[in-house]
N, CA, C and O atoms as a GROMACS GRO file, in nm:
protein
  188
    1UNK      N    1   9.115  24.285   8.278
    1UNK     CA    2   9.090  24.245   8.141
    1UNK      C    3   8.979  24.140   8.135
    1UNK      O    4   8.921  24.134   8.027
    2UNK      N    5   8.940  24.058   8.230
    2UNK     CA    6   8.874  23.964   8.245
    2UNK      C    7   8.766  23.973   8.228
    2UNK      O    8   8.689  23.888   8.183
    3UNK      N    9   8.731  24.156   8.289
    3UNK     CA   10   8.584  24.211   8.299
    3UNK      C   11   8.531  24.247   8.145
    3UNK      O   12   8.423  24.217   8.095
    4UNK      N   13   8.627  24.310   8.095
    4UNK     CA   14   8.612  24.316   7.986
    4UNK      C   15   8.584  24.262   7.875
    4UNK      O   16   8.525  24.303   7.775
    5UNK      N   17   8.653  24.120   7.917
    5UNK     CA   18   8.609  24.016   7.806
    5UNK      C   19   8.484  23.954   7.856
    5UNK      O   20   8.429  23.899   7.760
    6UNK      N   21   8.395  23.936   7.994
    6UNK     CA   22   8.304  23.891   7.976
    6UNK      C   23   8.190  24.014   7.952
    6UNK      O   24   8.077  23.992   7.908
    7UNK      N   25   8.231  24.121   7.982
    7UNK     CA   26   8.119  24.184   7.915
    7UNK      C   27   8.138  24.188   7.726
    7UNK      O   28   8.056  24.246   7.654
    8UNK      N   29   8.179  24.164   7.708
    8UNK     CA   30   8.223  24.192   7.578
    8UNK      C   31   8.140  24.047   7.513
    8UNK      O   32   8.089  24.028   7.403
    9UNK      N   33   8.152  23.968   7.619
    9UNK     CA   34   8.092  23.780   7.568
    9UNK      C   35   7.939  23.867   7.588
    9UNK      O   36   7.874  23.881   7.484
   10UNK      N   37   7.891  23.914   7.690
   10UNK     CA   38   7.736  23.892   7.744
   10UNK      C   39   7.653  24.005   7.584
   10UNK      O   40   7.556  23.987   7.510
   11UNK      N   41   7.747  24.102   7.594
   11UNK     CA   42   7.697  24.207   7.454
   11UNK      C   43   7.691  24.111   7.329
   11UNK      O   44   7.608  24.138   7.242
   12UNK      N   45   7.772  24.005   7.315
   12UNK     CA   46   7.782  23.991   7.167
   12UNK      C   47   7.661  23.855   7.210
   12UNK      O   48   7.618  23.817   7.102
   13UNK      N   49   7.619  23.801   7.284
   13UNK     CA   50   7.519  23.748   7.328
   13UNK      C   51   7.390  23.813   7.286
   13UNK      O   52   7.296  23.758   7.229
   14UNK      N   53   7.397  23.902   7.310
   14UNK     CA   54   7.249  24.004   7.365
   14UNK      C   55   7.222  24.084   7.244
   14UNK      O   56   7.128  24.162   7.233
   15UNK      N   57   7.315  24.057   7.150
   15UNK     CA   58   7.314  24.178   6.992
   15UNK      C   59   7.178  24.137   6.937
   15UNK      O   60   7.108  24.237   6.918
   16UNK      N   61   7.112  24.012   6.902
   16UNK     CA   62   6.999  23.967   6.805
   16UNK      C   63   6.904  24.076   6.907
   16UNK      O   64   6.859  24.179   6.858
   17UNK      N   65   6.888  24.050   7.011
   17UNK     CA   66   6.781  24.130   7.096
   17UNK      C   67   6.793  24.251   7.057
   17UNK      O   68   6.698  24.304   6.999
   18UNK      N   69   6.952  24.347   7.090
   18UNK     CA   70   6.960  24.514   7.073
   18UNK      C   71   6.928  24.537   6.933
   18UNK      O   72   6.870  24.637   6.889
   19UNK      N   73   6.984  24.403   6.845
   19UNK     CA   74   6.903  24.457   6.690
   19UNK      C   75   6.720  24.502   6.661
   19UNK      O   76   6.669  24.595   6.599
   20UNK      N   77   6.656  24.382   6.743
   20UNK     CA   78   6.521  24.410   6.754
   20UNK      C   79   6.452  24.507   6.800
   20UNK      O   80   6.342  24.542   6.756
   21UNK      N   81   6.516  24.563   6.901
   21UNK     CA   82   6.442  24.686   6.958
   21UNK      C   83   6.505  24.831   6.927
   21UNK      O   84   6.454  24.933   6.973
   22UNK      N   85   6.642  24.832   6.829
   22UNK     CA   86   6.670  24.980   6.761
   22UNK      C   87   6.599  25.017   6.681
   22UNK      O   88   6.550  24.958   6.585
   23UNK      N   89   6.584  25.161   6.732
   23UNK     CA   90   6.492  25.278   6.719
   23UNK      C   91   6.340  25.286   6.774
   23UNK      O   92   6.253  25.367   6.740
   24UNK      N   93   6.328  25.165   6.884
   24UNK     CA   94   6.196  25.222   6.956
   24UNK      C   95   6.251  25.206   7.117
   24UNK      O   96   6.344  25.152   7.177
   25UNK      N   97   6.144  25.280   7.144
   25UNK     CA   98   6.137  25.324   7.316
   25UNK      C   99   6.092  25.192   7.400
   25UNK      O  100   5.993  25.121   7.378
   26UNK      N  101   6.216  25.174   7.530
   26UNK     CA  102   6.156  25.093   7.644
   26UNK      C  103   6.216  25.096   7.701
   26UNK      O  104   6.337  25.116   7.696
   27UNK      N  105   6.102  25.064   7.823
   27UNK     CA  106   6.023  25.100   7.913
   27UNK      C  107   6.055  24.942   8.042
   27UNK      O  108   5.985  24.841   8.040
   28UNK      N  109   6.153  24.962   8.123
   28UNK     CA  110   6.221  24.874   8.201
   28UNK      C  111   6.128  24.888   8.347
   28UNK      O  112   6.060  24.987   8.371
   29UNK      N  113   6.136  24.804   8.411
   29UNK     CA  114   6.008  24.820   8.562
   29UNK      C  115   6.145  24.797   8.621
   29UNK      O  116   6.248  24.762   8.562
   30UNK      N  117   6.126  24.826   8.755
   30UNK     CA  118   6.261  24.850   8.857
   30UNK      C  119   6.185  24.834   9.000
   30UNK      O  120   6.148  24.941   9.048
   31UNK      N  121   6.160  24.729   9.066
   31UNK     CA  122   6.060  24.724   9.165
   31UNK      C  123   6.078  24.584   9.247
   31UNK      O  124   6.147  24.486   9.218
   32UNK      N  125   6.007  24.603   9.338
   32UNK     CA  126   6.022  24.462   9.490
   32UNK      C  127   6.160  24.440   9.534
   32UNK      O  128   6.238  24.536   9.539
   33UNK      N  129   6.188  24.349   9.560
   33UNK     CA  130   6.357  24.334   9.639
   33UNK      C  131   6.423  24.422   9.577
   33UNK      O  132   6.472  24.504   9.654
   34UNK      N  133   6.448  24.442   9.456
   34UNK     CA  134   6.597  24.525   9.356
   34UNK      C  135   6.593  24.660   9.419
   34UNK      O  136   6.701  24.719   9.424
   35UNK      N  137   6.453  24.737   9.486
   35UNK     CA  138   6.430  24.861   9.523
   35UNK      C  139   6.492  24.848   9.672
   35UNK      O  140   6.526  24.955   9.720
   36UNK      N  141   6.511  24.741   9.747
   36UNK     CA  142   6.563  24.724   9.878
   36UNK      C  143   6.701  24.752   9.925
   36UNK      O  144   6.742  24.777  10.038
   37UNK      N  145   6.783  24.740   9.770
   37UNK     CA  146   6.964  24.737   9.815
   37UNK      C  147   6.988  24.860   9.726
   37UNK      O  148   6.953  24.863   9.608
   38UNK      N  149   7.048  24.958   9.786
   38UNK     CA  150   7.086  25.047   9.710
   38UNK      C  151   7.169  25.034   9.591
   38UNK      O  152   7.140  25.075   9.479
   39UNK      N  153   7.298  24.960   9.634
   39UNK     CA  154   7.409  24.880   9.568
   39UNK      C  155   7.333  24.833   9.414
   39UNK      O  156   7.387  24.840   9.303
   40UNK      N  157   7.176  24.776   9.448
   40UNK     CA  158   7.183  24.661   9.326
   40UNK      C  159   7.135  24.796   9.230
   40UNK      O  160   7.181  24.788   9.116
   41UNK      N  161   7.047  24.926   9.257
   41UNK     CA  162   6.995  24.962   9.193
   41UNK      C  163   7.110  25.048   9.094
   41UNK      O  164   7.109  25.066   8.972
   42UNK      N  165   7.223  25.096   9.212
   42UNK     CA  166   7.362  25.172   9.139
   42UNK      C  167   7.395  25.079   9.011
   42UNK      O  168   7.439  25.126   8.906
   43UNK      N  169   7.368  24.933   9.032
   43UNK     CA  170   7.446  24.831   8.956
   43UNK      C  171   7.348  24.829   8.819
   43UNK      O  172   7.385  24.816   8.703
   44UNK      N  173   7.260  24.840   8.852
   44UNK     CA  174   7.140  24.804   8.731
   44UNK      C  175   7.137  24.911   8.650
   44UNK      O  176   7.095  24.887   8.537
   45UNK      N  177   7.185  25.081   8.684
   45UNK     CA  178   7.166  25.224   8.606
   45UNK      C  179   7.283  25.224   8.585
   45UNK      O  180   7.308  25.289   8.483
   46UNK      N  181   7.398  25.168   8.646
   46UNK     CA  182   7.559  25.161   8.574
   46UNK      C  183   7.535  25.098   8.453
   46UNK      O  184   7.545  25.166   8.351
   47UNK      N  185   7.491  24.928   8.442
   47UNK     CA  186   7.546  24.872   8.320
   47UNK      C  187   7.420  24.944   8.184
   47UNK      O  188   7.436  24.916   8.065
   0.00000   0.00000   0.00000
């Protein structure tokens, strides 16, 4: 439940931003160390 509630804190954080960018396209870079651990990249296309 714990997980839940902090994702639930980080979304209601991050809403002014997801308001700004609904209904256009982007465009995320994925590159240098993050491309090194498989783990981080599973972690970054999960959330």
């Amino acid at each position: 439940m714990d997980e839940a509630v902090r994702k639930a804190d980080v979304l209601l954080e991050a809403l002014n931003w997801i308001r700004q960018f609904r209904g256009r396209h982007v465009v995320i870079k994925l590159g240098g160390s993050a491309m090194e651990e498989t783990a981080a990249i599973r972690a970054f296309l999960t959330d």
